[in-house]
C-alpha positions as CSV (number, residue, x, y, z in Angstrom):
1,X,25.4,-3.3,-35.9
2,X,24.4,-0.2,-33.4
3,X,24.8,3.0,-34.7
4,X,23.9,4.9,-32.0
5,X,27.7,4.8,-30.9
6,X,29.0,6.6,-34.7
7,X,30.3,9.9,-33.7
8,X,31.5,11.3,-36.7
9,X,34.3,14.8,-36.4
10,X,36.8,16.0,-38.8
11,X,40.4,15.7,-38.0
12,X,43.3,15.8,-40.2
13,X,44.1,12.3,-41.4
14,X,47.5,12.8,-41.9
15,X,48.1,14.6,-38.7
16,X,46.5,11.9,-36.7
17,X,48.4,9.2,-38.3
18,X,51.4,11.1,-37.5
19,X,50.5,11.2,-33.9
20,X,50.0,7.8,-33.4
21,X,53.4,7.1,-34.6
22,X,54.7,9.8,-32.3
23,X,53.1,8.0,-29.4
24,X,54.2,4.6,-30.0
25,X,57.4,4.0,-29.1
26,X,60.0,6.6,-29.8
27,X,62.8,3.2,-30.5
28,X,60.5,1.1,-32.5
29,X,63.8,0.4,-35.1
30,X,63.7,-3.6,-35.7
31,X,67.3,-4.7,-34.3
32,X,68.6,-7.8,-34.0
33,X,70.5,-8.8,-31.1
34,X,72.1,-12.0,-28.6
35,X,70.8,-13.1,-25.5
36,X,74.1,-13.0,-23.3
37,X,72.6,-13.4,-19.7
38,X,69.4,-15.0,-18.2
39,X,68.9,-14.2,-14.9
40,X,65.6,-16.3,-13.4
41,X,66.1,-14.6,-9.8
42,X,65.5,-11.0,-11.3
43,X,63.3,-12.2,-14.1
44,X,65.2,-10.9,-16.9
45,X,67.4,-11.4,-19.8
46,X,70.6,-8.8,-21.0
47,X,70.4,-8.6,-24.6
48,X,73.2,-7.3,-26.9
49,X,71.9,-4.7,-29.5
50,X,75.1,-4.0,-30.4
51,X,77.2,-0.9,-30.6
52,X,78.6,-2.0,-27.2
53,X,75.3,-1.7,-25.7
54,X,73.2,-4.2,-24.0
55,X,69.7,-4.0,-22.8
56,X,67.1,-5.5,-21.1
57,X,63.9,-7.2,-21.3
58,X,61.5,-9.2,-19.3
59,X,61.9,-13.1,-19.1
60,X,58.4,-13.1,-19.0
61,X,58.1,-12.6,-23.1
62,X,60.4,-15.2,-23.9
63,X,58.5,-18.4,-22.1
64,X,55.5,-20.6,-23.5
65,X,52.1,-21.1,-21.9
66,X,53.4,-23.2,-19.8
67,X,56.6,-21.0,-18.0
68,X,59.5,-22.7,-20.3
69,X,61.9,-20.5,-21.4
70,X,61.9,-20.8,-25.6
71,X,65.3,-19.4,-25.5
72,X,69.2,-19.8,-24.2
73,X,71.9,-17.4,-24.0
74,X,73.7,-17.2,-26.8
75,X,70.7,-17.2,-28.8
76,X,69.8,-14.4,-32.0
77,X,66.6,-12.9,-31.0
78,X,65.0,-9.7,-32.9
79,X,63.8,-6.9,-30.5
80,X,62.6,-3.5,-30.6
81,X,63.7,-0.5,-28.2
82,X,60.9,0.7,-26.1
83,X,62.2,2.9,-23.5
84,X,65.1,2.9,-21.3
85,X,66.5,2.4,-17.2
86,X,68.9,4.0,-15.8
87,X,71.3,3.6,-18.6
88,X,70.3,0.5,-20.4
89,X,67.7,0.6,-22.8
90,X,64.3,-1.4,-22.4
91,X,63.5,-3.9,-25.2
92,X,60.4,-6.1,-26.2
93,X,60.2,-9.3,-28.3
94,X,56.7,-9.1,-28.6
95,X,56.4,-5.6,-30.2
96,X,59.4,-7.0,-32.6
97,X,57.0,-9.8,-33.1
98,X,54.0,-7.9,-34.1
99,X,56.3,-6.2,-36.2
100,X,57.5,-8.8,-38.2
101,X,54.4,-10.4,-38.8
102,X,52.9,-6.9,-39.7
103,X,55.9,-6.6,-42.4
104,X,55.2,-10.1,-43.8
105,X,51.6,-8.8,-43.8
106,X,52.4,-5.5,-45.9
107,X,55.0,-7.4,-48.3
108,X,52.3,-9.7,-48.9
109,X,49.2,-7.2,-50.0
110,X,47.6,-7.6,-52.6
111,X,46.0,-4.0,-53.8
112,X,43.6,-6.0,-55.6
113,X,42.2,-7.7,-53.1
114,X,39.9,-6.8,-50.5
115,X,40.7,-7.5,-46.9
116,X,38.0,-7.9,-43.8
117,X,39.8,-7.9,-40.3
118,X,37.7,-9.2,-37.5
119,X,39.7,-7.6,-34.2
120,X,39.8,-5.9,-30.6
121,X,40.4,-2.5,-29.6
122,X,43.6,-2.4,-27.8
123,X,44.8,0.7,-27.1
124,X,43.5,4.6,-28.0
125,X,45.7,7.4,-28.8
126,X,45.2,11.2,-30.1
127,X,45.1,10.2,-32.8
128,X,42.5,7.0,-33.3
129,X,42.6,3.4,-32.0
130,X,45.4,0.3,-32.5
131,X,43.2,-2.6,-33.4
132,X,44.8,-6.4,-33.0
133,X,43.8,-9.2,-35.4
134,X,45.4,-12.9,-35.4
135,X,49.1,-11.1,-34.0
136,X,48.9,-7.9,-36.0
137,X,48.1,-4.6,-35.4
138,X,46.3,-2.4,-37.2
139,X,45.2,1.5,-36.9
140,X,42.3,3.1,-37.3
141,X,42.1,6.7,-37.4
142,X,39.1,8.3,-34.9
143,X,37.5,9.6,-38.7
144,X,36.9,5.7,-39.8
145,X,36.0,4.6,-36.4
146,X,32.8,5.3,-36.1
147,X,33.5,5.1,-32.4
148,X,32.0,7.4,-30.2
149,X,34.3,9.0,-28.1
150,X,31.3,8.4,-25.1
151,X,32.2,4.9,-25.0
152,X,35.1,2.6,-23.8
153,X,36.3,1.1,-26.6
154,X,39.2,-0.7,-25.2
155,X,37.9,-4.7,-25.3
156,X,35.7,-3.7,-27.8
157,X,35.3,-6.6,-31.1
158,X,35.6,-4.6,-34.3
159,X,34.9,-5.6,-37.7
160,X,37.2,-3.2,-40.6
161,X,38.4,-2.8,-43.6
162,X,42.2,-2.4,-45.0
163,X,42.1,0.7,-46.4
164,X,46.1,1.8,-46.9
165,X,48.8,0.4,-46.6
166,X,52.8,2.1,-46.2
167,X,55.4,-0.4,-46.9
168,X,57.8,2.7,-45.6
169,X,56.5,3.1,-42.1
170,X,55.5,-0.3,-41.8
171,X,51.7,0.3,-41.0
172,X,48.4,-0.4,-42.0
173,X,45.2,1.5,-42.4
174,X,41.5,-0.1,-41.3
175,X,38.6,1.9,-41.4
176,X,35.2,0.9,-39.2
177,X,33.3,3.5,-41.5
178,X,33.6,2.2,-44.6
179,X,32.6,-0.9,-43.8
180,X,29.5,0.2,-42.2
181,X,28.7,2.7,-45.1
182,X,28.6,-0.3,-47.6
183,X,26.7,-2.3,-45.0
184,X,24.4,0.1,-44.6
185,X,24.1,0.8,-48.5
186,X,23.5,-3.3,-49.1
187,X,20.9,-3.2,-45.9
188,X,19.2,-0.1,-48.1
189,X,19.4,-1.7,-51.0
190,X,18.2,-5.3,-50.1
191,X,14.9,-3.7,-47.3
192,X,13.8,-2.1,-50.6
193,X,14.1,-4.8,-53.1
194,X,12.1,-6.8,-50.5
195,X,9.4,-4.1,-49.7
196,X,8.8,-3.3,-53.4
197,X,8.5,-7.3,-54.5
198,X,6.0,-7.7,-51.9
199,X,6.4,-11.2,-52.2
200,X,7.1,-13.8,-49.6
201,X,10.9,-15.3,-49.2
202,X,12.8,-17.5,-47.1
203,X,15.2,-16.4,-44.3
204,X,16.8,-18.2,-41.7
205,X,16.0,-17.6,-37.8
206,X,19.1,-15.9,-37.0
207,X,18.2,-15.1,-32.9
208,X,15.0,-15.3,-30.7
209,X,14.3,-12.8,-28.0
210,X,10.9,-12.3,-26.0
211,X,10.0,-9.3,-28.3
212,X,10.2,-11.3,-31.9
213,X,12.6,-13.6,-34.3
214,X,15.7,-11.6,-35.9
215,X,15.4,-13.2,-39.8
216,X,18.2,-13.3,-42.4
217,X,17.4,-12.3,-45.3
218,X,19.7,-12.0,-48.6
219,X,22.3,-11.4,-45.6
220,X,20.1,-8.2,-43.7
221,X,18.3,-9.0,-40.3
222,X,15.0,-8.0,-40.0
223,X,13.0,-8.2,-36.7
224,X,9.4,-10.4,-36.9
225,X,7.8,-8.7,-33.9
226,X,6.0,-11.3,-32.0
227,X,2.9,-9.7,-32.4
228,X,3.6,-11.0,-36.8
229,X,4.4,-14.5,-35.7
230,X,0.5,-16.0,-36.0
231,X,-2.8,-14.5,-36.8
232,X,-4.1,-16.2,-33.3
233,X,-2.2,-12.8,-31.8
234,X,0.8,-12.0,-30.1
235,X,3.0,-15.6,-29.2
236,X,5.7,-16.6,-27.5
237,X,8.3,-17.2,-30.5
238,X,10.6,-19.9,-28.4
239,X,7.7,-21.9,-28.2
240,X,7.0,-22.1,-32.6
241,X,11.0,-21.2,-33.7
242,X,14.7,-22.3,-32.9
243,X,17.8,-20.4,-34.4
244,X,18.7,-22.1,-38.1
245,X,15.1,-22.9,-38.7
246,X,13.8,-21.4,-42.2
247,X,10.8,-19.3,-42.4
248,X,8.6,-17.5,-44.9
249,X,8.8,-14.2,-44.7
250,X,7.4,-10.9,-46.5
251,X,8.2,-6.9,-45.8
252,X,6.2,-4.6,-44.0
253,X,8.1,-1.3,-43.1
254,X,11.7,0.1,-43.3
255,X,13.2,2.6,-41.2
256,X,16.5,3.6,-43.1
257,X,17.1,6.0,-40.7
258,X,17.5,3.1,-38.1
259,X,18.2,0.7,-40.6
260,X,15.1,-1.3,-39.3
261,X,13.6,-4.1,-41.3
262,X,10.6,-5.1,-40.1
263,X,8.7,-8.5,-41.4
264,X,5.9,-10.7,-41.0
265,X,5.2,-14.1,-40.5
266,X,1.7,-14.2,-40.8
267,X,1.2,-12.0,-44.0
268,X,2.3,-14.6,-46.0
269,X,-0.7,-17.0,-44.8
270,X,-3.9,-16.2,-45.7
271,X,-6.1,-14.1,-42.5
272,X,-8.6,-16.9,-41.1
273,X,-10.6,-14.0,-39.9
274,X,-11.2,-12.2,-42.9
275,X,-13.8,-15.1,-43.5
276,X,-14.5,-16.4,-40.1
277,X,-18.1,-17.1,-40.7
278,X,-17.3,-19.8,-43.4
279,X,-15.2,-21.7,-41.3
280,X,-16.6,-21.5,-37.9
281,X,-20.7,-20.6,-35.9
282,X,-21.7,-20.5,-32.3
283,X,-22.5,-24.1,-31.3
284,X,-20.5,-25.7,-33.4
285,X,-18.3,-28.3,-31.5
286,X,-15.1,-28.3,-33.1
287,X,-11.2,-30.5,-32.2
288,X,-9.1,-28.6,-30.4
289,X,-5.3,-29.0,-28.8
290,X,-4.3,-27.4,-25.4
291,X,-1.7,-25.2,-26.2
292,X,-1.3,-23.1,-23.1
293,X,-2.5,-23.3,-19.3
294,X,-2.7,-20.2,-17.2
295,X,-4.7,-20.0,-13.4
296,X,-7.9,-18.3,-15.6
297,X,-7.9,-20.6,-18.1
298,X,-6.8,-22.2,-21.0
299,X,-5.6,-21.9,-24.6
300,X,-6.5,-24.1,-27.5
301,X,-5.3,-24.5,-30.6
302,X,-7.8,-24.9,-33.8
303,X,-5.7,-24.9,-36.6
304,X,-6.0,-22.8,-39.4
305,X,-3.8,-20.3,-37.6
306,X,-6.8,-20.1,-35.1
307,X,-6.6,-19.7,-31.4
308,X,-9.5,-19.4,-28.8
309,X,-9.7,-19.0,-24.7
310,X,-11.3,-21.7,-22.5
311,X,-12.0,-19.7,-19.4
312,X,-11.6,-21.3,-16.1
313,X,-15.6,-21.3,-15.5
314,X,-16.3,-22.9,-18.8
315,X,-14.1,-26.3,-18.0
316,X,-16.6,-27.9,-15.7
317,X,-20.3,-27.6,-14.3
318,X,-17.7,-28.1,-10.6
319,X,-18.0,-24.5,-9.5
320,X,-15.1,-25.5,-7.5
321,X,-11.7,-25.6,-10.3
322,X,-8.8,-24.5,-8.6
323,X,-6.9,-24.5,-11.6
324,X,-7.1,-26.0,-15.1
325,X,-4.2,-28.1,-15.0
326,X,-6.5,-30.0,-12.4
327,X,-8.4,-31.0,-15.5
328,X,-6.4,-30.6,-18.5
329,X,-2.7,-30.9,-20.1
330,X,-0.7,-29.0,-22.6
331,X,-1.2,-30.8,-26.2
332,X,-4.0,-32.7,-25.2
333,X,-6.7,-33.5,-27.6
334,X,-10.3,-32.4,-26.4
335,X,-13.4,-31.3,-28.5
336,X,-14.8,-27.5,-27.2
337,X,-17.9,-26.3,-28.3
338,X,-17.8,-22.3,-29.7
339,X,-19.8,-20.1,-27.9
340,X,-18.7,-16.5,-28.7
341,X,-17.0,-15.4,-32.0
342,X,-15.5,-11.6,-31.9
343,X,-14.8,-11.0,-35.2
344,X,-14.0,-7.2,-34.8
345,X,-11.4,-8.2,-31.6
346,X,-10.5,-11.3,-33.5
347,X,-11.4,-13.4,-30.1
348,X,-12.5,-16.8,-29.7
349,X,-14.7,-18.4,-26.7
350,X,-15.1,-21.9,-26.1
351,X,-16.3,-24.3,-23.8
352,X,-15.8,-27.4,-22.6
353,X,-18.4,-27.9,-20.0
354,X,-21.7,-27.5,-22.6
355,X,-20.6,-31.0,-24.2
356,X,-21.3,-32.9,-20.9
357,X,-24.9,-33.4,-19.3
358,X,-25.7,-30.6,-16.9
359,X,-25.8,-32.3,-12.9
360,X,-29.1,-29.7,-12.8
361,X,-31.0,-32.4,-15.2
362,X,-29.3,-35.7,-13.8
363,X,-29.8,-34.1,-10.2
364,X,-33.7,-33.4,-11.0
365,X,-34.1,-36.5,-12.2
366,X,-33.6,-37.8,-8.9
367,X,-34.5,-35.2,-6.5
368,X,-37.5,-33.3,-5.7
369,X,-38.3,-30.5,-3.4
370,X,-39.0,-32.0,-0.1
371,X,-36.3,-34.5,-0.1
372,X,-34.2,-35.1,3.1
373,X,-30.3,-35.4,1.6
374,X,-26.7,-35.3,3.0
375,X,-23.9,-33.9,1.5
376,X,-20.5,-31.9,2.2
377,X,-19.4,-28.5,3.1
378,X,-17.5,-27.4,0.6
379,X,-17.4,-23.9,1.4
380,X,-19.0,-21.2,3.6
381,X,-19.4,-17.4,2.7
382,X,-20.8,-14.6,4.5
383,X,-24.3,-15.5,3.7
384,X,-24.7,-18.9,4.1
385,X,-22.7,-22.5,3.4
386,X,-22.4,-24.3,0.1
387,X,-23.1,-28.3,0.0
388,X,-22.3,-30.6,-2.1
389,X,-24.8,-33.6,-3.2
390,X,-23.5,-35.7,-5.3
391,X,-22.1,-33.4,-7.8
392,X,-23.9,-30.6,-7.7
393,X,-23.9,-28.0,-5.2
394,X,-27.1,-26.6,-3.4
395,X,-27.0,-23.0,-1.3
396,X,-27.5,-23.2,2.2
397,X,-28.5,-19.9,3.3
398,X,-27.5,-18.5,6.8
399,X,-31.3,-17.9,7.6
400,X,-31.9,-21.4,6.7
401,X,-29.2,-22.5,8.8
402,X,-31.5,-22.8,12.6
403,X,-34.3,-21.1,14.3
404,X,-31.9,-19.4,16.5
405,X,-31.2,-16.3,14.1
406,X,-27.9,-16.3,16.1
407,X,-26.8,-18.9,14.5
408,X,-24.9,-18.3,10.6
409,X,-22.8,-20.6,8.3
410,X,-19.9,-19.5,9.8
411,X,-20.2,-20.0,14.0
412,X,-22.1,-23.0,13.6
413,X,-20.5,-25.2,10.5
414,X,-17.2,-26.2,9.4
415,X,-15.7,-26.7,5.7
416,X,-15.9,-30.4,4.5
417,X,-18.8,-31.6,7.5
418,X,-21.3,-33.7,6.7
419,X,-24.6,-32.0,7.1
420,X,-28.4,-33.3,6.9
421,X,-30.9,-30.9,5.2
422,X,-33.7,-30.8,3.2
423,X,-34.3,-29.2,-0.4
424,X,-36.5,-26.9,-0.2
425,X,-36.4,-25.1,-3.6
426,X,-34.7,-26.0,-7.5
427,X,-34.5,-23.8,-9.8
428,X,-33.5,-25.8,-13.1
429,X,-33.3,-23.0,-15.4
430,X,-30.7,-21.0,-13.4
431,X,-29.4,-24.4,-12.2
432,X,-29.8,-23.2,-8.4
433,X,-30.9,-25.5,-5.0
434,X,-32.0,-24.2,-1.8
435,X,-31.3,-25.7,1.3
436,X,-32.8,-25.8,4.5
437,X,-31.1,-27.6,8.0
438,X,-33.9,-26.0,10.3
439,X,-36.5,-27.2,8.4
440,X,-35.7,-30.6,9.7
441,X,-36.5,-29.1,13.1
442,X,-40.1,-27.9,13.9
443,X,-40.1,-23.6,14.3
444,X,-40.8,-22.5,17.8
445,X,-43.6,-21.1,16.5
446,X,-45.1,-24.1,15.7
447,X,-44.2,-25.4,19.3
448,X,-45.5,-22.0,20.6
449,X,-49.1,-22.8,18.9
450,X,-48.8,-26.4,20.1
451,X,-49.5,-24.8,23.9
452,X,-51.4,-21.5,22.8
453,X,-53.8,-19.9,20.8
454,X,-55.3,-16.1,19.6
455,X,-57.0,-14.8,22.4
456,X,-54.2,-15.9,25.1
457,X,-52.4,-13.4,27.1
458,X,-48.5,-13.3,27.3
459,X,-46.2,-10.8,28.3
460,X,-42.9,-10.3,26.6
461,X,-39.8,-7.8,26.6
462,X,-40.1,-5.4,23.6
463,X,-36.5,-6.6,21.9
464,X,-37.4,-3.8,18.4
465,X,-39.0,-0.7,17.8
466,X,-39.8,0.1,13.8
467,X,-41.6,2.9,12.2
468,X,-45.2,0.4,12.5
469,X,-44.6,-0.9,15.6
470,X,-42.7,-3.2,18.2
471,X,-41.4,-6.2,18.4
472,X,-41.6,-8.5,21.9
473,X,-40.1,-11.6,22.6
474,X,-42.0,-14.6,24.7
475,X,-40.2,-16.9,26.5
476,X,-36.8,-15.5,25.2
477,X,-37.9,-17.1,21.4
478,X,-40.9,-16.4,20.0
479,X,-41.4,-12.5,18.4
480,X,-44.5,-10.9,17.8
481,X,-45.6,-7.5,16.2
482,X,-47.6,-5.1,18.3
483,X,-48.7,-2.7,15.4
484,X,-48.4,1.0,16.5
485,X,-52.3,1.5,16.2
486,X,-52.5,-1.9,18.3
487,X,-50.2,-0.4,21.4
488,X,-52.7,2.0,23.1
489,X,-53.5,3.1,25.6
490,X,-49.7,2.8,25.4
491,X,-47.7,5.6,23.7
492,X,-44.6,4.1,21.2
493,X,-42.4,7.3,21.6
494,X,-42.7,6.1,25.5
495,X,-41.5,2.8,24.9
496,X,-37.9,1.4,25.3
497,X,-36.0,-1.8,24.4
498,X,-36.5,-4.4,27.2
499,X,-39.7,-2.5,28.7
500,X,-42.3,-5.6,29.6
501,X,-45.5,-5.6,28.1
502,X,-48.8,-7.3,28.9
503,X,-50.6,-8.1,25.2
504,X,-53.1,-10.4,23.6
505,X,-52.5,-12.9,20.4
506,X,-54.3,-11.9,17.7
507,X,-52.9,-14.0,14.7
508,X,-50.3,-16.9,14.2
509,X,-49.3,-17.8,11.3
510,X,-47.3,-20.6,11.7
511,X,-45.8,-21.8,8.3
512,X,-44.3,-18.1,7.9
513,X,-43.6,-18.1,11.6
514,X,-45.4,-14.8,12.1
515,X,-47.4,-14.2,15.4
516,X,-49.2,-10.7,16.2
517,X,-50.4,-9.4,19.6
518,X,-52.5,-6.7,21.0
519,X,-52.3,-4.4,23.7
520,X,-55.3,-2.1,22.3
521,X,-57.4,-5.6,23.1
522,X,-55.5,-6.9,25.8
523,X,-58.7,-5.2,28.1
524,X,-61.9,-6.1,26.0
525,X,-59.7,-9.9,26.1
526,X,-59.2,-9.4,30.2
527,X,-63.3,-8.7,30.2
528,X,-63.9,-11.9,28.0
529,X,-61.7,-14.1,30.2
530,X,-63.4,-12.7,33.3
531,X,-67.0,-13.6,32.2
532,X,-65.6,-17.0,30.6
533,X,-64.3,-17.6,34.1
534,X,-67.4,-17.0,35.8
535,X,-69.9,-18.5,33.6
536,X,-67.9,-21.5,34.4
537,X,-67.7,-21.2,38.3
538,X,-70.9,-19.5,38.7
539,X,-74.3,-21.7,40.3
540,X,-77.1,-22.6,39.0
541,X,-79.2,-20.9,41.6
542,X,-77.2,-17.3,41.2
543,X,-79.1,-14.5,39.8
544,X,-77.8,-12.4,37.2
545,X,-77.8,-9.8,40.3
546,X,-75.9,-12.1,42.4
547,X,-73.2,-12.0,39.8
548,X,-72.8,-8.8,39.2
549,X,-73.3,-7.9,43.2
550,X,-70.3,-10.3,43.4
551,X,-68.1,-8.8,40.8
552,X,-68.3,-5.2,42.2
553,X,-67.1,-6.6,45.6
554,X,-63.9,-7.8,44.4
């Protein structure tokens, strides 16, 4: 029942009743008169009401569902005057119907009985509303309608009370208000006999929307908000209840000025959280049912009115679950082992992947660092590719991709290609391998100290410039530091990107493929290579003089 739509004003009873005779119609007089004429082609019949005067009427009241006329001339029919044309009057057989049954109605009322009409609004007047029920019409004055005059009430399903009845202008008397006064009285009446018992009691699920379950109880419906379904939170009520089914119930809160009920479900079952600790610790494995699958993760029923979250991660040591339903189904059986209990959030945290072996240990068990392995892209990121082995996946990092620092995950590999590297680092705490694909390949720095060695000469284009120095590149591959204090008699202010320089190795370090040259030693080298040079060309028979003589001519 909504009472937002009672509008409540003070009119004069009488007067309004008045009206509403007024503006039915001014001939409603039950006559009886004889059908004399039935014309099909204008739809009509000519009716004798006596006194020498005929009327007319519609054909269309005197056939069955089904178009047959239930009536031939010659034929009594009772009618009642409802206007006129021209200068025949205008009569119905359906008013006169209504009528009649309303008479038998009123010469059959019984003061001492209560009657309870179930109808429709029909029409509105001044002075309240005509209400049909099963033929008859009833009226209800604006003051017991509880109608507010904001609304359409035409169509509108009404439930009233009989209220008076007058035997001498044939009408009866409903009132809306009265009914809904004792309604609300009995809904006042029951909501605090329930909250003062505090006790739980049976009602009947009565409707189910998303919000809660709409419970009977002692004939008053009070709302189970869906949050007071189950102590594992708020649920989905469709998926526990259907209408009819019984449920224990107890009282929480009454709003009489609404005429709100509101109930709980879970009240009457004791709160599995108030001693959480008995039943359940971290670690403990523990049966579960799925009762719920979202893309993040999944819900699992404990029992005991207990609820916890399997989160997406937690399912398997496969970093790679697209969704859950990949792995699991609703009502399936599956053990979870506890691993966080929020007593003050009442939240539960399981998981399923701690009761299988981690691929880390079976993975170590089999694989050292060193190892040359293939596996599978299974996906590349801005820093590097990931690849499976088996079933574990390692981290191939862009830097450890090639030589060529050009080169990164995505330019040179694709998703789902095979790929040859070697493991070059596992971390079995964090459950983390390292990858390497160039160290299959030897560094051209290693190839670079294959041909040279400190104390060689190179040139190179300076490709860098830093804070402590430059950096050159030989043979359009190798780079080496020149530290600032090693670039004189060169200035580093004077020195641009792609300048050539002259310079001297002075250390290789070729398993951290670092090489550093010299230009501060590139002279003192020049002076070493000289006299190397001539202590291997010069003869036997040459004189320290001789030498030296010789130098100064070139």
């Amino acid at each position: 029942m909504k009472f937002e739509d009672i509008e409540i004003e003070e009119v004069d009873f009488g007067a309004m009743l008045e009206e509403s005779f007024k503006r039915e119609d001014s001939g409603s007089n039950l006559v009886s008169g004889k059908i004399v004429q039935i014309n099909e082609a204008d739809n009509q019949a000519i009716i004798d009401i006596g006194r020498k005067k005929e009327a007319i009427m519609s054909l269309d009241q005197l056939r069955d569902g089904e178009g047959a006329l239930l009536f031939t001339e010659g034929d009594d029919i009772d009618v009642v005057v409802t206007g006129s044309r021209g200068d025949r009057a205008v009569v119905s057989y359906e008013v006169a119907k209504k009528q009649i049954a309303l008479k038998e109605f009123i010469e059959s009322y019984d003061e001492t009985q209560e009657y309870i009409i179930d109808g429709v609004v029909t029409k509105k007047n001044k002075g309240g509303y005509i209400v049909e029920c099963d033929g008859l019409e009833f009226f209800m004055p604006k003051t017991l309608a509880y109608l507010s005059q904001k609304i359409d009430a035409i169509g509108r399903k009404i439930k009233a009370i009989v209220t008076k009845v007058d035997k001498d202008k044939n009408s009866v008397i409903i009132s809306r208000k009265e009914l809904i006064e004792r309604e609300s009285e009995k809904i006042d009446e029951v909501a605090t006999a329930i909250l003062e018992k505090k006790e739980p009691l049976i009602g009947v699920v009565k409707k189910i929307t998303n919000y809660g379950l709409f419970v009977d109880v002692g004939g008053v419906d009070g709302l189970v908000h869906y949050s007071q379904i189950s102590h594992k939170g708020p649920v989905n009520p469709s998926k526990y209840f259907s209408e009819g089914d019984e449920v224990s119930v107890i009282g929480l809160d009454y709003d009489k000025k609404k005429r709100h009920l509101s109930l709980s479900i879970k009240s009457t079952h004791p709160d599995p959280w108030k001693d959480i600790e008995k039943i359940l610790s971290v670690g403990d494995t523990v049966s579960a049912q799925v009762s719920n699958i979202e893309p993040y993760g999944v819900f699992v029923d404990l029992g005991e009115d207990l609820e916890a979250f399997l989160h997406v991660s937690e399912i398997s040591w496969d970093k790679n679950v697209k969704h859950p339903q990949d792995y699991l189904t609703i009502g399936q059986e599956v053990n979870v082992e506890i691993i966080e209990i929020n007593k003050e959030e009442k939240r539960l945290r399981v998981s399923l992947k701690k009761l299988s072996a981690k691929p880390i240990d079976s993975f170590v068990a089999s694989h050292k660092v060193g190892d040359v392995v293939r596996g599978v892209v299974t996906s590349i990121t801005d820093f590097g590719a990931f690849v499976k082995i088996g079933n574990i996946e390692g981290l191939l990092h862009n830097q450890e991709i090639s030589w060529d620092k050009t080169k990164t995950a995505k330019n040179s590999l694709k998703s789902q290609e095979e790929v040859e590297v070697k493991i070059i680092k596992i971390d079995k705490e964090a459950g983390k391998i390292s990858l390497s694909k160039k160290a299959l390949e030897d560094s051209p720095t290693k190839q670079f100290a294959a041909t040279h060695k400190v104390g060689d000469i190179v040139e190179g284009v300076v490709k860098d410039k830093k804070d402590f120095g430059v950096f050159i590149s030989i043979n359009g591959n190798i780079d080496a530091l020149i530290r600032t204090e090693d670039l004189a008699p060169l200035k580093i202010e004077e020195i641009e990107k792609g300048k050539e320089i002259k310079a001297v190795i002075v250390f290789m370090d070729i398993p951290n493929d670092r090489i550093r040259a010299s230009v501060k030693r590139l002279e003192r080298q020049q002076e070493r290579d000289a006299i190397s040079r001539i202590n291997t060309a010069q003869d036997d028979s040459m004189t320290l003089g001789d030498i030296l003589k010789d130098q100064l001519k070139k």
